[in-house]
N, C-alpha and C positions, 0 to 999 in steps of 0.2 A: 837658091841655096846649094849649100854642095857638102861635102865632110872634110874634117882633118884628124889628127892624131893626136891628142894630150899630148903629155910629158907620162902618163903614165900607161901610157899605149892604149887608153879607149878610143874610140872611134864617137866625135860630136858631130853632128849637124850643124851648121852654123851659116849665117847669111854674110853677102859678102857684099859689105860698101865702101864706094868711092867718095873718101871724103878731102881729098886735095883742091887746088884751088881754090880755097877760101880767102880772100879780100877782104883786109881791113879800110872801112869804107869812111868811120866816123868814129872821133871820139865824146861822148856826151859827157859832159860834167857836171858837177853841184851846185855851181854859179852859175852858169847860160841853163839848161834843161832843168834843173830840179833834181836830177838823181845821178848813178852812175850810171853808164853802158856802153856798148862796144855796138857798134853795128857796122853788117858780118854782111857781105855781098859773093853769090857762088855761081857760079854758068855765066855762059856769053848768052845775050840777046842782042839782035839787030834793034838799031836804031831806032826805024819805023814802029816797032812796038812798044818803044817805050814814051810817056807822056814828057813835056816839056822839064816843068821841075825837076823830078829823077832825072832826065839825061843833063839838067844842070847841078845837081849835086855828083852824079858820075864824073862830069867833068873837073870839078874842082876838086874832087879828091883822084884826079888822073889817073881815070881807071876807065875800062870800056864799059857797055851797059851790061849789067848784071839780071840774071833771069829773078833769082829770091834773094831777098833782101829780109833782114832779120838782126831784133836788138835784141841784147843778152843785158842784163842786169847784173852789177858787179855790187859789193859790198866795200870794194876797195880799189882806188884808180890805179890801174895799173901801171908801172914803170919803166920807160926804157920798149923793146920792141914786143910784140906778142906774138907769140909760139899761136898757130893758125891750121899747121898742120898736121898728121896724124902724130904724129911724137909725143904729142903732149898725154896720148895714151899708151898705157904698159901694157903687154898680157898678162893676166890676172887681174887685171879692173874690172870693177864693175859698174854699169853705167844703163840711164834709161833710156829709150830711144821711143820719141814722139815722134807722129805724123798720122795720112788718113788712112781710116782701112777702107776698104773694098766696099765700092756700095752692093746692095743686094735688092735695091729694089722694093716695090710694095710687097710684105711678107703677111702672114696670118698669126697669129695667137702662139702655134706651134711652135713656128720657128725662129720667131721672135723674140718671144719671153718664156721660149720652153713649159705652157702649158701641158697637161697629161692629154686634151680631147677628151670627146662624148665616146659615146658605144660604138663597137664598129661592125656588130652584127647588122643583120639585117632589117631586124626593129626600131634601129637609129636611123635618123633622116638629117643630123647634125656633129657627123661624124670630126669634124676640123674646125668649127665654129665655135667662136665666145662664150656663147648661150647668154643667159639673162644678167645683166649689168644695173637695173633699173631701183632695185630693194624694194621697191613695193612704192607705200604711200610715206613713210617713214624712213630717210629720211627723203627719199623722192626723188632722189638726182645720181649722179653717179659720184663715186669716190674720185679726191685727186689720185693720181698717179694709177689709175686704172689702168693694168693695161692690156691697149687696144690695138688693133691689125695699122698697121704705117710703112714707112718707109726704115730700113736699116740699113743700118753701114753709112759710107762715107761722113765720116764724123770724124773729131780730131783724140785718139786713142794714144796712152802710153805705155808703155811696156817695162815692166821697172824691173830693174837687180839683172839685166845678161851680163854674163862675163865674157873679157875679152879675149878671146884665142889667141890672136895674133896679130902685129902689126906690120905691114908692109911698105916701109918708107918708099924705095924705090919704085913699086906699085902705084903708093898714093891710096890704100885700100886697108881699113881694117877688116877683120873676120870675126864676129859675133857669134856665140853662141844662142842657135834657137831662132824664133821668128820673129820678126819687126813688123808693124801696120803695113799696110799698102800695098799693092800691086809689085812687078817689078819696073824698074822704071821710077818707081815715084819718087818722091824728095822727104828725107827725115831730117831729124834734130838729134844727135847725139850729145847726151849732156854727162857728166859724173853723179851718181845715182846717190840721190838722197833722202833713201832710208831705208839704206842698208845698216845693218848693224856697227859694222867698224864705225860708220859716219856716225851713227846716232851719239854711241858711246864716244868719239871725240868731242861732237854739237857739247853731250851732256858734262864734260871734261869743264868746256870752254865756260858757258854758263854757270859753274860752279864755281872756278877760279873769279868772272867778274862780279859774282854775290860776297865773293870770300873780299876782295876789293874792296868793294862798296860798304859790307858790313865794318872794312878797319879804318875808314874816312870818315864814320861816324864817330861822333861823342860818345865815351863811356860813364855807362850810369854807375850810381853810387854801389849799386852791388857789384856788379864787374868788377869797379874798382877791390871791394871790401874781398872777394870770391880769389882774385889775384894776387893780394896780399896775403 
């Protein structure tokens, strides 16, 4: 992470990812696949680590082996060439960014699911511990979702609504405001954040207009009619 400057001279935090080289690897359609998508190939890998099929579909879409490979879901097949690199974002977007966080290993109760703990005087012998999970005889067992000491972290976590600082064409690098999953090093998904309010309110735009549609291709009943005269 590092800082920049607004536009109105505050000072953010912000992480900074390299999101160039993205490779359009595949186009899925609604006739061969079942649905739409785009699949989205980034990093070089050597050969030898990649299995047979992949390094034949790398081949026919004449591209080297790619490290992560990943399909996007479209609503609508796109036209003409696709915009892959950071451009396609502005500063002042806002947008989620998936990927994994940090494992942390077998954790206890505490630091886990932020239990308070037992007594920490000296009369306590169960200072960091569970305690009793069992309910008696009634109903006997434990509750789902109890929860119990495990493993945390490395899981697939999103992070929704950062806004975008700044876009660096020449770089290949946007600048996020705030923290992303993962180590550094790791690999995210930056997508256009959907459920942000601007979004919601156009979603709710859109779905109104095709009610409003839908309800003027039906038949009107006799009162409509009789209410409009």
């Amino acid at each position: 992470m590092t800082n920049v400057y607004d536009a109105k001279g505050r000072l953010c935090p912000v992480t900074v990812i390299a999101a160039g080289d993205n490779i359009l690897l595949r186009r899925l359609t609604q006739e061969n696949e079942g649905y739409l998508a785009l699949q989205v190939g980034f990093g070089v890998q050597k050969e030898s680590r990649v299995s047979k099929p992949l390094l034949g579909e790398f081949k026919k879409a004449g591209v080297g082996p790619q490290r992560i490979v990943r399909e996007f879901r479209l609503q609508k097949a796109p036209e003409g060439d696709v915009n892959l690199s950071v451009t396609q974002f502005q500063p002042g977007d806002f947008v989620d960014v998936i990927g994994r966080s940090k494992g942390k290993g077998f954790q206890g109760v505490m630091k886990k699911h932020n239990f308070h703990g037992q007594g920490a005087a000296h009369g306590s012998k169960t200072h960091r511990r569970i305690g009793a999970v069992g309910n008696r005889s009634t109903p006997g067992r434990i509750w789902k979702n109890q929860g119990m000491p495990g493993h945390m972290g490395d899981r697939r976590v999103t992070v929704q609504n950062l806004q975008v600082m700044q876009v660096r064409e020449a770089e290949k690098i946007i600048l996020i405001s705030g923290a992303v999953p993962g180590p550094n090093g790791s690999y995210v998904i930056v997508r256009p954040a959907i459920k942000h309010p601007e979004h919601l309110l156009a979603l709710h735009a859109e779905h109104r207009k095709h009610e409003e549609e839908e309800k003027a291709k039906k038949p009107k009943t006799l009162r409509e009619m009789a209410q409009k005269k």
